[in-house]
PQR file of N, CA, C, O and H, with PARSE charges and radii, in Angstrom:
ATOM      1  N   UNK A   1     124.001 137.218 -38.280 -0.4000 1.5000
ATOM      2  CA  UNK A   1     122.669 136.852 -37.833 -0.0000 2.0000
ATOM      3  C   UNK A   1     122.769 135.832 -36.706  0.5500 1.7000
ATOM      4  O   UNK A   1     123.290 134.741 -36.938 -0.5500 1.4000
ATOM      5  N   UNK A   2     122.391 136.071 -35.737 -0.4000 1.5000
ATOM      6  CA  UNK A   2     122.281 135.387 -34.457 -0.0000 2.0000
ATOM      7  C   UNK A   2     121.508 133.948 -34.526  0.5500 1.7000
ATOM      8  O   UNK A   2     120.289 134.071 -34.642 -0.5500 1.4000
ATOM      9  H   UNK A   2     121.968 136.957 -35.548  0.4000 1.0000
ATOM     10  N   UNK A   3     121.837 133.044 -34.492 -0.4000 1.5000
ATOM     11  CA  UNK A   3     120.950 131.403 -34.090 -0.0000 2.0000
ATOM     12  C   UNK A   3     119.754 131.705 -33.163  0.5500 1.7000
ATOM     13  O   UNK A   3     119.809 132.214 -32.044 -0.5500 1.4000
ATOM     14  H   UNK A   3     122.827 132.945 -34.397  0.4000 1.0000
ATOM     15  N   UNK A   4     118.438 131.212 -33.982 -0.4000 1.5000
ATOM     16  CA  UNK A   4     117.435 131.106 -32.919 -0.0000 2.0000
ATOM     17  C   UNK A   4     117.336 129.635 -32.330  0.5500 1.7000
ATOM     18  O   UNK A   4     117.039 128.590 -32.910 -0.5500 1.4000
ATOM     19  H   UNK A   4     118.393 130.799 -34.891  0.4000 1.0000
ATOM     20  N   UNK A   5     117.673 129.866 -31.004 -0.4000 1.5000
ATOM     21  CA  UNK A   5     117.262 128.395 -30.397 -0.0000 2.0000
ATOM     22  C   UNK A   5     116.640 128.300 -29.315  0.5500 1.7000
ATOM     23  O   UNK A   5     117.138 128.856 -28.336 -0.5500 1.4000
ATOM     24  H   UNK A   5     117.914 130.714 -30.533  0.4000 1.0000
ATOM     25  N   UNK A   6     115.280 127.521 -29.160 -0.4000 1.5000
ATOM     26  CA  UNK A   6     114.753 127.188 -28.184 -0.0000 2.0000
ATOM     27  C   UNK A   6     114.113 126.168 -27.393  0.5500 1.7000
ATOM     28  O   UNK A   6     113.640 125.134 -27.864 -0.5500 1.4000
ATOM     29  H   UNK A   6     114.876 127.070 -29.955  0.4000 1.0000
ATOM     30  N   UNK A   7     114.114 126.500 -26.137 -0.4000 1.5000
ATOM     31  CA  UNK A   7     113.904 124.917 -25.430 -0.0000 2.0000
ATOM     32  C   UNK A   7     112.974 125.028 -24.674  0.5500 1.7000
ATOM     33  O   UNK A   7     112.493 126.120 -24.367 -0.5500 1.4000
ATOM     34  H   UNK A   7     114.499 127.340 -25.754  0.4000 1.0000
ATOM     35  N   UNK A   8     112.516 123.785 -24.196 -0.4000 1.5000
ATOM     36  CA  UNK A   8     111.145 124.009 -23.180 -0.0000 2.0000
ATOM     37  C   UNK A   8     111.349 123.477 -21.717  0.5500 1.7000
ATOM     38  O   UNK A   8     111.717 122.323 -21.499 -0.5500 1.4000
ATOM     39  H   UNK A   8     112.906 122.899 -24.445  0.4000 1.0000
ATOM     40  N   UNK A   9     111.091 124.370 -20.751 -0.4000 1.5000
ATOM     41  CA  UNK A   9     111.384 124.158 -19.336 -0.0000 2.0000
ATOM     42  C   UNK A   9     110.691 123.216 -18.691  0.5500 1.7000
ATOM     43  O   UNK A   9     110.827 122.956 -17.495 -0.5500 1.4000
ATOM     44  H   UNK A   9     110.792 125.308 -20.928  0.4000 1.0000
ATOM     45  N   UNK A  10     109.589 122.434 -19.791 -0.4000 1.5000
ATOM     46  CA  UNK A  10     108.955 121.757 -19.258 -0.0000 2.0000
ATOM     47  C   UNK A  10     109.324 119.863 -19.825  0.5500 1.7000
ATOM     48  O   UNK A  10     108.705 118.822 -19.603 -0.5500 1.4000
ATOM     49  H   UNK A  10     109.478 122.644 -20.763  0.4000 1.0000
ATOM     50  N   UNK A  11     110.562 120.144 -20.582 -0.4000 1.5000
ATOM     51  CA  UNK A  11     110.796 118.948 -20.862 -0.0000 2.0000
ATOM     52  C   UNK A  11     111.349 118.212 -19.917  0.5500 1.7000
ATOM     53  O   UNK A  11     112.091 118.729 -19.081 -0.5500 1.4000
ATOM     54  H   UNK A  11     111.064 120.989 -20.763  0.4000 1.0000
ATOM     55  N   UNK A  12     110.983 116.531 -19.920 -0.4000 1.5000
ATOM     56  CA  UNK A  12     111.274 115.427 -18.669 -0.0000 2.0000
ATOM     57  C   UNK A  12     113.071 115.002 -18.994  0.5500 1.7000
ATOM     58  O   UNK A  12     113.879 114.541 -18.187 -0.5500 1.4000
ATOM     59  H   UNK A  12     110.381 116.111 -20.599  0.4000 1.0000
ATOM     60  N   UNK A  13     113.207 115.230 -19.934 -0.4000 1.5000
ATOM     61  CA  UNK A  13     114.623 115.048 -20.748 -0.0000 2.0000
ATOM     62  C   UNK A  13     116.280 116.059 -20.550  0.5500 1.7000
ATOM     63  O   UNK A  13     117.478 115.783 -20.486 -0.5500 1.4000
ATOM     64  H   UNK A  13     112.551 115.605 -20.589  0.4000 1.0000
ATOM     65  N   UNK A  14     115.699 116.912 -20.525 -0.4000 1.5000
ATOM     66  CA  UNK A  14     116.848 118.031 -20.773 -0.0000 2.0000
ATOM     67  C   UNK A  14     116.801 118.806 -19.170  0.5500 1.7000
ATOM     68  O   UNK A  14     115.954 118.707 -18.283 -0.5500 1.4000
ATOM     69  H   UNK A  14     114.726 117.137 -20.578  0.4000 1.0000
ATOM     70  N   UNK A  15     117.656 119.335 -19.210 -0.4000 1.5000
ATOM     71  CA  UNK A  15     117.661 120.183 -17.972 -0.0000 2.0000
ATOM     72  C   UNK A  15     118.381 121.532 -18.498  0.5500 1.7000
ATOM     73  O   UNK A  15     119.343 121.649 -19.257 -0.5500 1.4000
ATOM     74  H   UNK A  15     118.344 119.416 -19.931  0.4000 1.0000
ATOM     75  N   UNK A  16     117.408 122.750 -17.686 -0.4000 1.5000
ATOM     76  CA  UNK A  16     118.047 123.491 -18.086 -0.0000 2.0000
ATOM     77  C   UNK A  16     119.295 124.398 -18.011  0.5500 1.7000
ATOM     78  O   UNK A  16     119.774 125.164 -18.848 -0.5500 1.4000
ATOM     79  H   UNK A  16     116.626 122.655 -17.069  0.4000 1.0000
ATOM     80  N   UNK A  17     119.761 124.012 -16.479 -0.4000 1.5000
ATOM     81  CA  UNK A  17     120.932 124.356 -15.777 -0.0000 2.0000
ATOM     82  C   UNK A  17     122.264 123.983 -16.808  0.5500 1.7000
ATOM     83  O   UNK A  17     123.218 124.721 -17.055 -0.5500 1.4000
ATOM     84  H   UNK A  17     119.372 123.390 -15.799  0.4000 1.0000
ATOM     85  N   UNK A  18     122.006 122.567 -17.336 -0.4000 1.5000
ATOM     86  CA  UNK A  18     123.066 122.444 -17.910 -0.0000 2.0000
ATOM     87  C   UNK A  18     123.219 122.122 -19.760  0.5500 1.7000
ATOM     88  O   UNK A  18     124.111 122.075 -20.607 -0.5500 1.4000
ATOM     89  H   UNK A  18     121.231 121.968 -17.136  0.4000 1.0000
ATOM     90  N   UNK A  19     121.578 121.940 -19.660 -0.4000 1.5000
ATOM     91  CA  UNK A  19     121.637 122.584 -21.766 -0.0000 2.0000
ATOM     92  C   UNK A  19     121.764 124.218 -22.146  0.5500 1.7000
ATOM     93  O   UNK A  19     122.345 124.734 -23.101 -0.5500 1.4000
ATOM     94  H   UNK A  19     120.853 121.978 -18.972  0.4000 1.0000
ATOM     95  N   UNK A  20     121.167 124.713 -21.277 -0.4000 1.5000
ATOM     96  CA  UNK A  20     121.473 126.605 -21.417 -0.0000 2.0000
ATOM     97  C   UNK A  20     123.040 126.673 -21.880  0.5500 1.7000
ATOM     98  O   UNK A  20     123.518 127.065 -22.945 -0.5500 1.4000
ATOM     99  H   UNK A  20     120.696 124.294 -20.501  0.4000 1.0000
ATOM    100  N   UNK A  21     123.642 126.178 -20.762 -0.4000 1.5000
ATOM    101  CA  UNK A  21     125.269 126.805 -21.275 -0.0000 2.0000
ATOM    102  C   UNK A  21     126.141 125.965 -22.177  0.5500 1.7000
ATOM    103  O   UNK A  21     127.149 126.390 -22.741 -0.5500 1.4000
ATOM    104  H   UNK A  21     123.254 125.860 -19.897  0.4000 1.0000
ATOM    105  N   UNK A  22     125.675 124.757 -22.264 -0.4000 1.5000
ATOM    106  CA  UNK A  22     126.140 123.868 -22.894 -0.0000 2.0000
ATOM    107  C   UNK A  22     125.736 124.751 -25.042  0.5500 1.7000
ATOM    108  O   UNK A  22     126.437 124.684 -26.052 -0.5500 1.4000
ATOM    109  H   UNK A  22     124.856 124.412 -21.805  0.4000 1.0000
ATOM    110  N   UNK A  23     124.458 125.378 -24.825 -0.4000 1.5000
ATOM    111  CA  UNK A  23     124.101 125.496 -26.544 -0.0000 2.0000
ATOM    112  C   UNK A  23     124.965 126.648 -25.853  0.5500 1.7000
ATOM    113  O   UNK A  23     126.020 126.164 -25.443 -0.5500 1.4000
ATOM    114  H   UNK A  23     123.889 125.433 -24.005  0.4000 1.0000
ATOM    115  N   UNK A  24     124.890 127.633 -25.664 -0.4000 1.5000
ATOM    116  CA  UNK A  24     125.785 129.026 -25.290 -0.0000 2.0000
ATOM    117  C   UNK A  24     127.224 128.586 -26.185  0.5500 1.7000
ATOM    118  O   UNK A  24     127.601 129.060 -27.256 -0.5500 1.4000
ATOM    119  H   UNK A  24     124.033 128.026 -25.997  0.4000 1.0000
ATOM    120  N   UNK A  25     127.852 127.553 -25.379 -0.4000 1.5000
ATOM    121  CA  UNK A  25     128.641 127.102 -25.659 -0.0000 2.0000
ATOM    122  C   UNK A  25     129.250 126.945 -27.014  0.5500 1.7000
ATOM    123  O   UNK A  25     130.412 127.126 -27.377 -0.5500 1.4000
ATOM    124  H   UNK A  25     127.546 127.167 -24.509  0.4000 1.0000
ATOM    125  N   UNK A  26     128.163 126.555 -27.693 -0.4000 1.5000
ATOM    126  CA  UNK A  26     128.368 126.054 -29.564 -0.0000 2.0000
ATOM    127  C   UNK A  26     127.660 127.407 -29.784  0.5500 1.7000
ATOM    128  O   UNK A  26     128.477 128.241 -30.175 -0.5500 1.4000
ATOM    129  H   UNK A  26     127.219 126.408 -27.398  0.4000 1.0000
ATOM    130  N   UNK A  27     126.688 127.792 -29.689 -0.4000 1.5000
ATOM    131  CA  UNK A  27     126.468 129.144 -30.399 -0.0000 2.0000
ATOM    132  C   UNK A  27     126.597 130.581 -29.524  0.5500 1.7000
ATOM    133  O   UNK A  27     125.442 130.985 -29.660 -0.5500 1.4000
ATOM    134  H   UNK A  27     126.024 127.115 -29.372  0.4000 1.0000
ATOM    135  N   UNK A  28     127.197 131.481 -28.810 -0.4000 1.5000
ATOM    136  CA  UNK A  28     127.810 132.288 -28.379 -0.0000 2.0000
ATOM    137  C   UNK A  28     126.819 133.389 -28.924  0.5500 1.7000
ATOM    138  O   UNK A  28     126.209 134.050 -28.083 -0.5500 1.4000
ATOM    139  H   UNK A  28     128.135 131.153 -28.700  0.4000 1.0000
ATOM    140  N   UNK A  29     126.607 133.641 -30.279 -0.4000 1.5000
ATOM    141  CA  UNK A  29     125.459 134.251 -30.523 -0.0000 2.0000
ATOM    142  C   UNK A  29     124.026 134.595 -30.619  0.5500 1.7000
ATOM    143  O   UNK A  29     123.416 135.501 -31.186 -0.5500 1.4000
ATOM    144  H   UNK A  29     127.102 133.104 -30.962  0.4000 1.0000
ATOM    145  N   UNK A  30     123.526 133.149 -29.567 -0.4000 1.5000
ATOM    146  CA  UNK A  30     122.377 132.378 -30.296 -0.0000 2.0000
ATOM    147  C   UNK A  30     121.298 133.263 -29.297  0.5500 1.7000
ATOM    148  O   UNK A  30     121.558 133.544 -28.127 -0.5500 1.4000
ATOM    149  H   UNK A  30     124.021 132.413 -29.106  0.4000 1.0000
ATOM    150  N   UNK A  31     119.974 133.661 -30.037 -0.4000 1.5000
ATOM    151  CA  UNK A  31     119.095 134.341 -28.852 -0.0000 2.0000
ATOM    152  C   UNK A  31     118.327 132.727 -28.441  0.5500 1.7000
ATOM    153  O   UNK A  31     117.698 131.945 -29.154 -0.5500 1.4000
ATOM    154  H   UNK A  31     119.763 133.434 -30.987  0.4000 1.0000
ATOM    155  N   UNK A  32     118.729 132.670 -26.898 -0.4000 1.5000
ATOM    156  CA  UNK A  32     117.891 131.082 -26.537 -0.0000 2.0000
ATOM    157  C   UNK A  32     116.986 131.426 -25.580  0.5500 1.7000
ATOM    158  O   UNK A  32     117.131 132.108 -24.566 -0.5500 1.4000
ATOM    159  H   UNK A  32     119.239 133.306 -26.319  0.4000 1.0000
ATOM    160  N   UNK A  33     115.796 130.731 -26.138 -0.4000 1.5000
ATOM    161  CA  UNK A  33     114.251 131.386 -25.401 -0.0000 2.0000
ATOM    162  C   UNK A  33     113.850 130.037 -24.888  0.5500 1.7000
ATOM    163  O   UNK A  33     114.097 128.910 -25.317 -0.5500 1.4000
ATOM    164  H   UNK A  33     115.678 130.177 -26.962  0.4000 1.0000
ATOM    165  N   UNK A  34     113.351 130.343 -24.135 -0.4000 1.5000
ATOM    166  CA  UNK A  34     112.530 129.105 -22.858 -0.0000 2.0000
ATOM    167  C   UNK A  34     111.454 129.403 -22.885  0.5500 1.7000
ATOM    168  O   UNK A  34     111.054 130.559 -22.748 -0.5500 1.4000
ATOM    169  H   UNK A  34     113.151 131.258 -23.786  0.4000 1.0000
ATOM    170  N   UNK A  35     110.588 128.177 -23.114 -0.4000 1.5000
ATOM    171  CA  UNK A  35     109.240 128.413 -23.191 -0.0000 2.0000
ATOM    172  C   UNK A  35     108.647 126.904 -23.463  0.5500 1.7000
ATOM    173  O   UNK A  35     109.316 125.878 -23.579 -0.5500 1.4000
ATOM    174  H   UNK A  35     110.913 127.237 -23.225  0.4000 1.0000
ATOM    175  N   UNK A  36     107.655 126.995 -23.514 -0.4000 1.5000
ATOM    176  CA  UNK A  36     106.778 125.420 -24.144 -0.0000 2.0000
ATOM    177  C   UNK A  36     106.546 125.635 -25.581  0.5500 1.7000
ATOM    178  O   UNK A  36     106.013 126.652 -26.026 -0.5500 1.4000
ATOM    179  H   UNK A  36     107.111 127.829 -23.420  0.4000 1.0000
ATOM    180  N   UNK A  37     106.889 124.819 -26.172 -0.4000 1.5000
ATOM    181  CA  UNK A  37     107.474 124.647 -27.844 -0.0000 2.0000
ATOM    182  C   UNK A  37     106.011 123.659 -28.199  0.5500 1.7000
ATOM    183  O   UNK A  37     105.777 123.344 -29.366 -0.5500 1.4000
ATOM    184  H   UNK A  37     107.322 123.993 -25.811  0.4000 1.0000
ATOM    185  N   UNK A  38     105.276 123.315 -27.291 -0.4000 1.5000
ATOM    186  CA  UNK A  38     103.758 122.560 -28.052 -0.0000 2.0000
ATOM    187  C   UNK A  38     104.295 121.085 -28.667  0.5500 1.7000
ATOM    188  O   UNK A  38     103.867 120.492 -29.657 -0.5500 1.4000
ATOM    189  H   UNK A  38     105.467 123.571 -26.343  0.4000 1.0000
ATOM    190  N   UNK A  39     105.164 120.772 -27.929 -0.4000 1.5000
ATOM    191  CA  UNK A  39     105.815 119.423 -28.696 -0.0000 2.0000
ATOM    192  C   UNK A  39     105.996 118.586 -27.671  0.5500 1.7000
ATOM    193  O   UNK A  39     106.985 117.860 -27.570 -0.5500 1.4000
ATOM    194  H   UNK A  39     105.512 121.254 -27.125  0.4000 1.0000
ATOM    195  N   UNK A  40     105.132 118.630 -26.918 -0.4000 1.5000
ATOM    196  CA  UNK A  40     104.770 117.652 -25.401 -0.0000 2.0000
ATOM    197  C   UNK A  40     104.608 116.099 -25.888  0.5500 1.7000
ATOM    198  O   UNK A  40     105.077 115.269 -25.110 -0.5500 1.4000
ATOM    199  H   UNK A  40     104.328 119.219 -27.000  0.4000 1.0000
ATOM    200  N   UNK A  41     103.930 115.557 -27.221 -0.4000 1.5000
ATOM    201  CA  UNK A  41     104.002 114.169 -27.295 -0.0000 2.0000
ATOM    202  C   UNK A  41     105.891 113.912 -26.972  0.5500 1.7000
ATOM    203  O   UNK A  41     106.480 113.445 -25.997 -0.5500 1.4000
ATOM    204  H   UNK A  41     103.549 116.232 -27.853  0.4000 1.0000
ATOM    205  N   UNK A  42     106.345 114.421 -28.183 -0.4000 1.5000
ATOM    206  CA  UNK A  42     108.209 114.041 -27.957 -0.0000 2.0000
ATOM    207  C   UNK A  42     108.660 114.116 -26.901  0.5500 1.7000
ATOM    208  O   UNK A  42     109.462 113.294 -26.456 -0.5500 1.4000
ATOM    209  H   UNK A  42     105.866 114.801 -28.975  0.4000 1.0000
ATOM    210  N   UNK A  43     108.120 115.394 -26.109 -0.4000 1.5000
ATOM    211  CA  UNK A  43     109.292 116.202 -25.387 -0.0000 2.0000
ATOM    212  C   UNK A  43     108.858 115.317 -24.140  0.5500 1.7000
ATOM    213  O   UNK A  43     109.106 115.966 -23.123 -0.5500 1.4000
ATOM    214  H   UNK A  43     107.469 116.062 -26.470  0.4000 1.0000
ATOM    215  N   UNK A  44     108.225 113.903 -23.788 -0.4000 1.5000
ATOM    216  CA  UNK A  44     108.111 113.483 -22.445 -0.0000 2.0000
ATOM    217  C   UNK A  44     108.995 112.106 -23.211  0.5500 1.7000
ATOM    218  O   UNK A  44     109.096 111.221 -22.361 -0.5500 1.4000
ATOM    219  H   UNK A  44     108.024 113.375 -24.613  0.4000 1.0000
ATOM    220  N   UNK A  45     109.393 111.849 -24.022 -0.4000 1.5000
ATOM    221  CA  UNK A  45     110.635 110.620 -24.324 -0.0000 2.0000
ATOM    222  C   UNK A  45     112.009 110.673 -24.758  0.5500 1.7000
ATOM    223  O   UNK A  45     112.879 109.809 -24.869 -0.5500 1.4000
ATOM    224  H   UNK A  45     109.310 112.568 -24.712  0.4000 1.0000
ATOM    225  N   UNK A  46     111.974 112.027 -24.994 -0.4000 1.5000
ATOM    226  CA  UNK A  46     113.224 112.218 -25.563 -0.0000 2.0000
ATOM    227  C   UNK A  46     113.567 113.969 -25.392  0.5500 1.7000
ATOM    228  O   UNK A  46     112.810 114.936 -25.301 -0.5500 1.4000
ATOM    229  H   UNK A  46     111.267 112.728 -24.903  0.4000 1.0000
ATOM    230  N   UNK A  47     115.406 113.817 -25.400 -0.4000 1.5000
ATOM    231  CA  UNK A  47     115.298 115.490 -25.883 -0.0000 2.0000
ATOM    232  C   UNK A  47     115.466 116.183 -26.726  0.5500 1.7000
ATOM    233  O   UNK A  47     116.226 115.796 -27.614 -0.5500 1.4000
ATOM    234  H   UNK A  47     116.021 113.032 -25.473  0.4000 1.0000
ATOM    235  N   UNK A  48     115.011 117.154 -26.807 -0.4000 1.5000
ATOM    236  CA  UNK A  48     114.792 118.383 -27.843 -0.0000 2.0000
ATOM    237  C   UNK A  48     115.305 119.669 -27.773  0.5500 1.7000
ATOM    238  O   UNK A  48     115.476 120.232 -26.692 -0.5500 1.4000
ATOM    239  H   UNK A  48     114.394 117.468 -26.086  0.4000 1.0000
ATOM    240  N   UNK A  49     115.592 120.237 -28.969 -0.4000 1.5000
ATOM    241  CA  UNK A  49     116.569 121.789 -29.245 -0.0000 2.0000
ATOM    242  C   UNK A  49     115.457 122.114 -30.192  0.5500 1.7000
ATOM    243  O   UNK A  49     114.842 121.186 -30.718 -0.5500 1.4000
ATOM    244  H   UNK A  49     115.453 119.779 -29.847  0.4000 1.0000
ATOM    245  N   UNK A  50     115.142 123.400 -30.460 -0.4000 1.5000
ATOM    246  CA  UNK A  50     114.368 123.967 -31.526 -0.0000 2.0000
ATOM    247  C   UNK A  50     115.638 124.692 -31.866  0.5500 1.7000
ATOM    248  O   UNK A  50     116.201 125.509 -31.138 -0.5500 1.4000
ATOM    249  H   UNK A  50     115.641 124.153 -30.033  0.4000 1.0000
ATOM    250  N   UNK A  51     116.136 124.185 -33.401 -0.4000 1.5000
ATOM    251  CA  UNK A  51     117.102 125.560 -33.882 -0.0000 2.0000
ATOM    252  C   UNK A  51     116.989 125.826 -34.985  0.5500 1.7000
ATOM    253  O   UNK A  51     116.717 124.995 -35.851 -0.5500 1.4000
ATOM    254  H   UNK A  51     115.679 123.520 -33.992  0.4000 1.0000
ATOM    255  N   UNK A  52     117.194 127.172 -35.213 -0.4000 1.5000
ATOM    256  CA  UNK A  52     116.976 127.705 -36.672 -0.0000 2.0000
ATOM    257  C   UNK A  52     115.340 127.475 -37.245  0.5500 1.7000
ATOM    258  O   UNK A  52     115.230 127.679 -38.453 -0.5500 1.4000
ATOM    259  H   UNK A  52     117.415 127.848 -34.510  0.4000 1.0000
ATOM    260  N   UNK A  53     114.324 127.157 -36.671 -0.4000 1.5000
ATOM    261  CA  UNK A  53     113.403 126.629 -37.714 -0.0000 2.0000
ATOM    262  C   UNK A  53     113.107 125.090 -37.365  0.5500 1.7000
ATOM    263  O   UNK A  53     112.012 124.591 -37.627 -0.5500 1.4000
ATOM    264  H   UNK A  53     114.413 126.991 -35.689  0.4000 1.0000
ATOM    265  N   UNK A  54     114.202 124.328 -36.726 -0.4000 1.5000
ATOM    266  CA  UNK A  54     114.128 123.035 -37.011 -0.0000 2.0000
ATOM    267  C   UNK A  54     114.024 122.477 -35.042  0.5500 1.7000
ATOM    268  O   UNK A  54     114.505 122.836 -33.968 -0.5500 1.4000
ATOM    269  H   UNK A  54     115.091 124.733 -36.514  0.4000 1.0000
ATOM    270  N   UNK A  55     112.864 121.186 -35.692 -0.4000 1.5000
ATOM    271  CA  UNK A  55     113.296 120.601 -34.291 -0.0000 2.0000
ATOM    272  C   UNK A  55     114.185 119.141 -34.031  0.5500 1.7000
ATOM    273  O   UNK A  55     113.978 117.989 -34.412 -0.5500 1.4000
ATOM    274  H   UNK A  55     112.473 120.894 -36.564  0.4000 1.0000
ATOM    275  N   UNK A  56     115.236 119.740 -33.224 -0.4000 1.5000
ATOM    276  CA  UNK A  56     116.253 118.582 -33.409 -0.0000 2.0000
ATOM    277  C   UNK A  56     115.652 117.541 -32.156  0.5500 1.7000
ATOM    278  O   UNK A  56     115.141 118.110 -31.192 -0.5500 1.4000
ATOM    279  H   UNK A  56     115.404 120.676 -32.915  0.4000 1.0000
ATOM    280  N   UNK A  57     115.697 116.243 -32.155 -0.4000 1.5000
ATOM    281  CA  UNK A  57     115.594 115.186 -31.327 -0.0000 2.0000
ATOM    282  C   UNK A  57     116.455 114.377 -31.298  0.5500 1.7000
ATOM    283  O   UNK A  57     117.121 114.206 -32.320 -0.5500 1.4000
ATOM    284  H   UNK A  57     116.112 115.781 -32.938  0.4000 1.0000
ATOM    285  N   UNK A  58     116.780 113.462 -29.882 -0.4000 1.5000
ATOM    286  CA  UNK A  58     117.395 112.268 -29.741 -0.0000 2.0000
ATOM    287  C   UNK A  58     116.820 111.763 -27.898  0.5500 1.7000
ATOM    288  O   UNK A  58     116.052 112.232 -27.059 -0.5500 1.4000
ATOM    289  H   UNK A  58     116.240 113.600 -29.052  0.4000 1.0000
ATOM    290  N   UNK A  59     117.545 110.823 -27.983 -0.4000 1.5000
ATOM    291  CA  UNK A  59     117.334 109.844 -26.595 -0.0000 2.0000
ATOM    292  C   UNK A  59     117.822 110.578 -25.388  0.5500 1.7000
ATOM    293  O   UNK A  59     117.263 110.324 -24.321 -0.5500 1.4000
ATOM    294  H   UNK A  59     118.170 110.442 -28.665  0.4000 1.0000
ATOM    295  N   UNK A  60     118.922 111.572 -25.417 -0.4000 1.5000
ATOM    296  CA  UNK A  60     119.564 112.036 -24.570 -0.0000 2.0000
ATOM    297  C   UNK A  60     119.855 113.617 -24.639  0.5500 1.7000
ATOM    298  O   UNK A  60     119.316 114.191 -25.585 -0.5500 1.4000
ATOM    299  H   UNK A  60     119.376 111.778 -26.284  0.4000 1.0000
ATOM    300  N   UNK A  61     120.439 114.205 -23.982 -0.4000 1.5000
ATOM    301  CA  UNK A  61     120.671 115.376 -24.170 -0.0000 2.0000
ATOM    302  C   UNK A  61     121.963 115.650 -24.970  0.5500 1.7000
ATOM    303  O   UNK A  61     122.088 116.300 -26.008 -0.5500 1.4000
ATOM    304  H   UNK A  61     120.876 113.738 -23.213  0.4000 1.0000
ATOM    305  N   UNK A  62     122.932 114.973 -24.208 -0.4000 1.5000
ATOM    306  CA  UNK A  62     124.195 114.843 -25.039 -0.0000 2.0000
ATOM    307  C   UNK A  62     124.142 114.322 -26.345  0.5500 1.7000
ATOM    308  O   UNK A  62     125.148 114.412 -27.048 -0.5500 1.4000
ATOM    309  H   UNK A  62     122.830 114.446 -23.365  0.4000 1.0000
ATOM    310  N   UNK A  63     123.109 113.785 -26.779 -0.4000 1.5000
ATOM    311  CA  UNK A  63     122.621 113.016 -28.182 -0.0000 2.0000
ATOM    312  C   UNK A  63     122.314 114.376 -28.864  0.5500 1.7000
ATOM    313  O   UNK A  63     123.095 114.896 -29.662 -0.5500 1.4000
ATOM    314  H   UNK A  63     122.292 113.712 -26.208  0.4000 1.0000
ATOM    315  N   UNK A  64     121.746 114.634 -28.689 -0.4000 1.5000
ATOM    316  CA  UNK A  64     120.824 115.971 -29.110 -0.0000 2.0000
ATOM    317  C   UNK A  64     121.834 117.399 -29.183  0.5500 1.7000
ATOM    318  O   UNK A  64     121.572 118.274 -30.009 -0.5500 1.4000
ATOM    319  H   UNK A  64     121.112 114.212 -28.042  0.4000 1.0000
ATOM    320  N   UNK A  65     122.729 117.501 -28.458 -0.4000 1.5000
ATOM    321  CA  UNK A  65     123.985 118.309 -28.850 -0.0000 2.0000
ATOM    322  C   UNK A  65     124.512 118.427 -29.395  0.5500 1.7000
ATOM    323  O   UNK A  65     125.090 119.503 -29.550 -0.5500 1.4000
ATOM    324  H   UNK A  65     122.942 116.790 -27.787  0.4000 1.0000
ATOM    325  N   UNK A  66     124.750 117.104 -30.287 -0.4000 1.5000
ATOM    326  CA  UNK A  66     125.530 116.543 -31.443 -0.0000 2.0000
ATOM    327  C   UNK A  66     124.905 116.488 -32.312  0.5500 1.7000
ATOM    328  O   UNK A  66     125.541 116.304 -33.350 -0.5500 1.4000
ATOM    329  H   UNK A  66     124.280 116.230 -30.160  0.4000 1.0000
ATOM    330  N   UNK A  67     123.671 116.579 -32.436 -0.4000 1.5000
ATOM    331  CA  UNK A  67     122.441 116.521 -33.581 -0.0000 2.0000
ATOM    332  C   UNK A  67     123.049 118.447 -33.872  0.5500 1.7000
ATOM    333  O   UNK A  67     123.539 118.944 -34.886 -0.5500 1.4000
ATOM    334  H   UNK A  67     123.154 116.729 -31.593  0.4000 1.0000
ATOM    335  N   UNK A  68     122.793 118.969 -32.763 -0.4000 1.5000
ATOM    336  CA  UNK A  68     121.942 120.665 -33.252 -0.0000 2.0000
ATOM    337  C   UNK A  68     123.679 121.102 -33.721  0.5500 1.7000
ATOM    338  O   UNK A  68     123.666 122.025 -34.536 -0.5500 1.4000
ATOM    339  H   UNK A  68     122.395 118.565 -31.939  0.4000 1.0000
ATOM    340  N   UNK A  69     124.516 120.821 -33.512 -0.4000 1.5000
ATOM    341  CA  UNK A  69     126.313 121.348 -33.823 -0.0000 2.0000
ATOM    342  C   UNK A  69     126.131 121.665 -35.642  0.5500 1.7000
ATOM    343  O   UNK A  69     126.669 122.655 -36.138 -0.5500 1.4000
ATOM    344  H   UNK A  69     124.526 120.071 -32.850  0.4000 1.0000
ATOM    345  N   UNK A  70     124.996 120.303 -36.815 -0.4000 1.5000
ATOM    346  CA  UNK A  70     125.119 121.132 -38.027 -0.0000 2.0000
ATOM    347  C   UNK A  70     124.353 122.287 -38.452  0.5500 1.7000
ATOM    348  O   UNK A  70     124.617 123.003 -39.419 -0.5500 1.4000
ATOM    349  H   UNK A  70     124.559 119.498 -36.412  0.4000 1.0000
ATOM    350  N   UNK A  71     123.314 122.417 -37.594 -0.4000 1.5000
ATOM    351  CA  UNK A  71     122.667 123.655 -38.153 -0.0000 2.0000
ATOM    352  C   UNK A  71     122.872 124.590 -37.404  0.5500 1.7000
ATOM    353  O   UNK A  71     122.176 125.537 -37.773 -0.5500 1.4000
ATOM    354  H   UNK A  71     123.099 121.836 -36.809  0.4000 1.0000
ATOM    355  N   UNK A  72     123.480 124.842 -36.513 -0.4000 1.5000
ATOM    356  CA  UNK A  72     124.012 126.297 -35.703 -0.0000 2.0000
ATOM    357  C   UNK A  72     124.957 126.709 -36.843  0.5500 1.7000
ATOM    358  O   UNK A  72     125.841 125.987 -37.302 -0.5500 1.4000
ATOM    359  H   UNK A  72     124.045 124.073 -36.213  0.4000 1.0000
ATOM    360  N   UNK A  73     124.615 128.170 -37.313 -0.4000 1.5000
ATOM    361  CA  UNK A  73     125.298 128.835 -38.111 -0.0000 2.0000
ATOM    362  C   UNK A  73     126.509 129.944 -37.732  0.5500 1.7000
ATOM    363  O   UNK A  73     127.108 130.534 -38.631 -0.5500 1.4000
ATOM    364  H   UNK A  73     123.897 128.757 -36.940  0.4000 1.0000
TER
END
């Protein structure tokens, strides 16, 4: 079963040039969808991964990489 993970192109936090390949990276299987996730209070202070169900947060992106590594299956 493939990892659902998704991110929003509209976050001030993350970029997507280099979180796209970076989750690729840890999940190889993962279907990753771009879109606005409706989580605009967070997503203008911090960044965010939607995975599996869950929304992961931290201060940084590289923070937040290390958050989403336990629930990628």
């Amino acid at each position: 079963m493939a990892n659902d993970i998704r991110v929003c192109e509209k976050c001030k936090t993350t970029s997507l040039k280099t979180i796209i390949p970076k989750l690729k990276k840890l999940a190889p299987d993962a279907d990753i969808k771009v879109g606005c996730k409706s989580y605009c209070g967070p997503c203008k202070k911090r960044a965010f991964v939607y995975v599996n169900g869950r929304y992961i947060s931290a201060p940084t992106e590289d923070e937040v990489l290390e958050k989403v590594k336990p629930f990628i299956k």
